[in-house]
C-alpha positions in Angstrom: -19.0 -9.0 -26.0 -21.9 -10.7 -28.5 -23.5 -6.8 -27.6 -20.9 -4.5 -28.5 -20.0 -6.5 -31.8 -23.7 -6.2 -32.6 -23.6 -2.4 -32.2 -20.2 -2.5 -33.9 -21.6 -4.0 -37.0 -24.9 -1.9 -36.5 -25.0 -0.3 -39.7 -24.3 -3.1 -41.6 -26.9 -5.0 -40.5 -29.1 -2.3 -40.8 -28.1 -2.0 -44.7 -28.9 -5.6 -45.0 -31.6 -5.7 -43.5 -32.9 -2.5 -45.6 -32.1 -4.9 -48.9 -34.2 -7.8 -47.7 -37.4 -4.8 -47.2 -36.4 -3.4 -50.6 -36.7 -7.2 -52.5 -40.2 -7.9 -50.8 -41.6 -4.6 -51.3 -40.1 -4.1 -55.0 -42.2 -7.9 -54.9 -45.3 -6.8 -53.8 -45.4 -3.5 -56.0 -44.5 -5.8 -59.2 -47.3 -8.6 -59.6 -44.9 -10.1 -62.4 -42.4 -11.1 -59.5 -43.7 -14.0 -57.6 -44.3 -12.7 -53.5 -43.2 -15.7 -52.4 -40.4 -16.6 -54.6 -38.7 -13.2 -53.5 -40.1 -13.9 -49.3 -37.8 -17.5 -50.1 -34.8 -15.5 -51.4 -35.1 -13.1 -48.2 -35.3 -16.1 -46.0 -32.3 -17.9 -47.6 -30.4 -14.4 -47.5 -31.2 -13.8 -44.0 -29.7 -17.7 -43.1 -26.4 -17.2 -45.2 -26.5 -13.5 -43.0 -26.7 -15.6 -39.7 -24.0 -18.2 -40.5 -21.6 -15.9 -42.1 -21.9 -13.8 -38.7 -21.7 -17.1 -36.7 -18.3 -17.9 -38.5 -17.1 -14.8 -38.3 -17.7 -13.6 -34.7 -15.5 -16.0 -32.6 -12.6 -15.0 -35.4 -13.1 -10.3 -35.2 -13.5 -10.5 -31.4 -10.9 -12.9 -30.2 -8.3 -9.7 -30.4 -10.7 -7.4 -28.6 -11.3 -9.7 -26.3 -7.7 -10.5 -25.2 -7.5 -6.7 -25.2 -10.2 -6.2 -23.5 -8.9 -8.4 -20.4 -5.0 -7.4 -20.5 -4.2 -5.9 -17.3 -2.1 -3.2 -19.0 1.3 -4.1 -17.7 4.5 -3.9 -20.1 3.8 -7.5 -21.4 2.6 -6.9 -25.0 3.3 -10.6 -25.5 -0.6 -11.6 -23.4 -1.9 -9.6 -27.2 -3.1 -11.7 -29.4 -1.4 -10.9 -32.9 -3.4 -8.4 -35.1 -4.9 -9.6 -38.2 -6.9 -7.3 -39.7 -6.0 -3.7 -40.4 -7.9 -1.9 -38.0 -6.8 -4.6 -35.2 -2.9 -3.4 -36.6 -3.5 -0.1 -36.3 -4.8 -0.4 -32.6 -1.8 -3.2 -32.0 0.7 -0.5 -32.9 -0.8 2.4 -31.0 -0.6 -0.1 -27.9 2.5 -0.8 -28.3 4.2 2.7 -29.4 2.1 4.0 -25.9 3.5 1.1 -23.9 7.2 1.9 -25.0 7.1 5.2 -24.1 5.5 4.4 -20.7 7.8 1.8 -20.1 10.4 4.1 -20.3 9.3 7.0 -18.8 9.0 4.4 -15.5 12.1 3.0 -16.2 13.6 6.9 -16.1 11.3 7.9 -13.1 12.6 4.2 -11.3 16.2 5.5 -11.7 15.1 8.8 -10.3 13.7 7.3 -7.5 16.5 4.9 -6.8 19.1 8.3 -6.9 17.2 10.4 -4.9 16.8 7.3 -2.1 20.5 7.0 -2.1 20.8 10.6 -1.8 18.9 10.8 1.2 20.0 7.7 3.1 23.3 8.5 2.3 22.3 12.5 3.8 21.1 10.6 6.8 23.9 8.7 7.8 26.2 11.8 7.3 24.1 13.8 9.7 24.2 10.7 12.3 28.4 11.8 12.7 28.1 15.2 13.9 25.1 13.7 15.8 27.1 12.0 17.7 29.3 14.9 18.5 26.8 16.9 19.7 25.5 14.1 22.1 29.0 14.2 23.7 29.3 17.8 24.2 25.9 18.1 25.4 26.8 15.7 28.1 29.7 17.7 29.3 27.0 20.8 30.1 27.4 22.2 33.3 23.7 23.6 33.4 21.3 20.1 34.0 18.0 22.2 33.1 19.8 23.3 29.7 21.7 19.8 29.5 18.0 18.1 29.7 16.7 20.6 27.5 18.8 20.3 25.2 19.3 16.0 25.0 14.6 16.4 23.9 15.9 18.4 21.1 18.3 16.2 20.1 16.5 13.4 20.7 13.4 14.9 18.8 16.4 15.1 15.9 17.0 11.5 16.1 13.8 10.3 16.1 12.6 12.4 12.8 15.8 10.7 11.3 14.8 7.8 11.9 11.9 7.8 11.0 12.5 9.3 7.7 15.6 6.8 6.7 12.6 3.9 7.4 9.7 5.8 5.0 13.0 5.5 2.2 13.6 1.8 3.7 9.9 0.0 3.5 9.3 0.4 -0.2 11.4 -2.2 -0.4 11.7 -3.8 2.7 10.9 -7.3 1.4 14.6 -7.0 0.2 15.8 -6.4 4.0 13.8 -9.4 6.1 15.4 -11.1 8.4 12.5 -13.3 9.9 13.7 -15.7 13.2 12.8 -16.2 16.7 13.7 -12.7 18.2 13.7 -12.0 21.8 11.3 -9.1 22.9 13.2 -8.2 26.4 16.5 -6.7 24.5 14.2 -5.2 21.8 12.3 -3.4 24.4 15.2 -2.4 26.7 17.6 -1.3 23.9 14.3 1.3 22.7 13.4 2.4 26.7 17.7 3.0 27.1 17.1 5.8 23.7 14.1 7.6 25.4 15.8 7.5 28.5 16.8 10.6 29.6 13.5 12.3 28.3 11.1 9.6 30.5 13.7 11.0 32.8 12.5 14.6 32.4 8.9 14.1 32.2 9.0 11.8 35.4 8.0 8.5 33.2 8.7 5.1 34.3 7.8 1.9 32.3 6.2 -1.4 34.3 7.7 -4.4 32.0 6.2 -7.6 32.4 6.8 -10.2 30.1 4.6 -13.9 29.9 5.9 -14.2 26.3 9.2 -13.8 25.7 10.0 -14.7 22.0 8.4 -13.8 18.4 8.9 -15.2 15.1 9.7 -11.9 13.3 12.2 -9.4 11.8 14.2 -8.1 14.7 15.3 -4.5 13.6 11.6 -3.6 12.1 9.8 -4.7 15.1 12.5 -2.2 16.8 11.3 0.1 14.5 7.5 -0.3 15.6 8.2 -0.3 18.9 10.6 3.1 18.9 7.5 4.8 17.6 4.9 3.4 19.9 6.9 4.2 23.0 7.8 8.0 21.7 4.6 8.6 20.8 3.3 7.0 24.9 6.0 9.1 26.3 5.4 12.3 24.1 2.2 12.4 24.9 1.9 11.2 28.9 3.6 13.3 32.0 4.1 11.5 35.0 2.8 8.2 35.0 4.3 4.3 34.1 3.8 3.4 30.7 3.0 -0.1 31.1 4.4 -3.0 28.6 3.2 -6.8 29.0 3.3 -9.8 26.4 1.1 -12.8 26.6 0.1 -16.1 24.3 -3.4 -15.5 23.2 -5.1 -18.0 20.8 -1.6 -19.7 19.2 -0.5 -15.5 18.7 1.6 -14.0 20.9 0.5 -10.2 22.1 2.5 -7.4 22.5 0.5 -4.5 25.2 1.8 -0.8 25.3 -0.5 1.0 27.6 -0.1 4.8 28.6 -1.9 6.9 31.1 -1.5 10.6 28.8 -4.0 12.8 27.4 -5.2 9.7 25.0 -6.7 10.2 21.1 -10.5 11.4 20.7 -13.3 9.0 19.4 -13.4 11.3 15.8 -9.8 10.6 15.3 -9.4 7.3 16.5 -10.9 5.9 12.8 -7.7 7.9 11.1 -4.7 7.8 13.1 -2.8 5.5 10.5 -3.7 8.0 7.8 -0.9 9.0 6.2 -0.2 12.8 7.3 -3.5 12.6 10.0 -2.5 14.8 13.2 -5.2 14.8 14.5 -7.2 18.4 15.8 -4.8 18.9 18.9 -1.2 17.6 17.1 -2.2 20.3 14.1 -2.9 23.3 17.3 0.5 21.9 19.0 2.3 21.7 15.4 4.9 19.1 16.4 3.2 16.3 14.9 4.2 14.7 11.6 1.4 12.4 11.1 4.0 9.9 10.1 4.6 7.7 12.6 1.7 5.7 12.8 1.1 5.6 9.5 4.6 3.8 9.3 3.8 1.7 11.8 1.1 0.4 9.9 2.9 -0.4 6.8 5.8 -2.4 8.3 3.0 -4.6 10.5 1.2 -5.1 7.4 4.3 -6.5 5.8 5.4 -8.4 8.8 1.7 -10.4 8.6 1.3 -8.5 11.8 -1.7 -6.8 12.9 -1.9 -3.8 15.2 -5.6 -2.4 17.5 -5.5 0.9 19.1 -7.8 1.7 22.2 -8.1 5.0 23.7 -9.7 7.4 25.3 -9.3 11.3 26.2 -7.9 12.0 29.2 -7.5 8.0 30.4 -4.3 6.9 27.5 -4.1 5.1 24.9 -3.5 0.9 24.3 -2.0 -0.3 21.5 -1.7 -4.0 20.8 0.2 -5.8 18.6 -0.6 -9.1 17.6 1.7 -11.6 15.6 0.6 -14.2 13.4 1.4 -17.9 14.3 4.4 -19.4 13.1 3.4 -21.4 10.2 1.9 -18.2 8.5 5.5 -16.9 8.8 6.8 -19.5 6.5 6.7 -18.1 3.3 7.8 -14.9 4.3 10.6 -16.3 6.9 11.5 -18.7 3.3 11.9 -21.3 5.8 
């Protein structure tokens, strides 16, 4: 700060610093003024210069500096209050500038809030004729059309849920529900939904469960795990999708492994990317890039922490790993 006050005040030390030169030289031209009687009066002026500055400097910069090291939130109050006129003139601008942001957020916040309620409340109402459909498409005669027909659907669902949770995790802290949560009900209830397509592409799952409980949200890790196992089954043809739990290190580990066409090594670095389909999913046009990404925001919040392996042609393994209980404390408020 002792820098920039220096090259604030520049000029006028260069002006009295040109007054000191001006009293020794007019000295030494004028042999009637004694050299070193005026060479005293410099010295003295130059010491009264330095203490004046001295006093002064804690007093000019202790606004700029409190500016300097706000963090530019909607608190005027961390400002110190402005003395001199220039520091008022700044103090107003900051504060006219911080109104107006404050509420053009507060406007854009309401906006926000509408259109979220709008679309969840779109959602659900598309969920009722949902339903209907499911039950007429059961009643189809035709079992290739029927089969066809429940992937579409299905694909429907799927997209609806996942866009009601991208609305949902921006403030998901607001709907946590941390407590020991089985993982054998989670897991069935989500392998029941993708039922009748594992059914269609010949998919079976191997469960085998060492662990058997987790200290987490129960309806967000549903949430993960509904993505993981759509993407293993939309990408795999004919082969078990394997699903094993274990206590590793005081963490319990959650093992999805599929045997389907896998990610490649260039991709593997982006997949939680928001909008990233990767070369093939942009060719094939079905993916969202959304999923993943998802994923990986609701296991951040859940202290979670998720490792994908894969390789082309072998599958993909995707591990979750939960933290131990007492780091769920704070977030469990227990």
């Amino acid at each position: 700060m002792i820098g920039k006050y220096i090259r604030e005040k520049g000029s006028w030390l260069w002006l009295l610093v040109s007054m000191q030169l001006i009293i020794l030289l007019v000295a030494y031209m004028d042999s009637s003024i004694p050299f070193q009687s005026a060479l005293y009066i410099v010295a003295l002026n130059v010491l009264v210069c330095l203490v004046f500055i001295w006093a002064r400097y804690p007093k000019e910069t202790r606004f700029y500096k409190k500016l300097s090291t706000w963090d530019h939130t909607y608190d005027l109050g961390e400002l110190d209050i402005a003395e001199s006129p220039y520091e008022q003139i700044i103090h107003e601008a900051v504060s006219s500038q911080t109104q107006r942001y404050r509420k053009e957020s507060s406007h854009h916040f309401i906006s926000l809030e509408q259109e979220k309620d709008e679309m969840l409340s779109w959602i659900h109402e598309v969920k009722t004729p949902l339903t209907a459909l499911q039950l007429m498409i059961e009643r189809l005669p035709n079992d290739k059309l029927q089969s066809q027909m429940t992937y579409e659907w299905l694909r429907i669902q799927l997209l609806l849920d996942q866009q009601l949770h991208q609305k949902r995790i921006p403030f998901m802290h607001n709907d946590l529900f941390v407590e020991e949560t089985e993982l054998e009900p989670v897991l069935n209830g989500e392998i029941r939904a993708l039922k009748s397509w594992c059914i269609s592409k010949g998919i079976g799952f191997d469960v085998s469960l060492s662990a058997t409980h987790v200290l987490t949200d129960g309806k967000w890790l549903g949430f993960i795990i509904r993505q993981l196992l759509s993407n293993a089954v939309k990408y795999s043809d004919s082969s078990d999708i394997l699903i094993d739990s274990r206590e590793q290190n005081g963490h319990i580990v959650l093992m999805i492994q599929d045997h389907g066409r896998g990610i490649e090594a260039q991709d593997l670095p982006r997949i939680f990317d928001k909008g990233f389909t990767s070369t093939r999913g942009r060719m094939e046009g079905s993916a969202t890039g959304m999923g993943l990404y998802l994923v990986h925001q609701v296991v951040q919040t859940l202290l979670m922490t998720i490792h994908v392996e894969s390789s082309p042609g072998e599958g993909t393994t995707v591990t979750l790993t939960f933290p131990r209980k007492n780091d769920m404390v704070h977030l469990a408020g227990v």
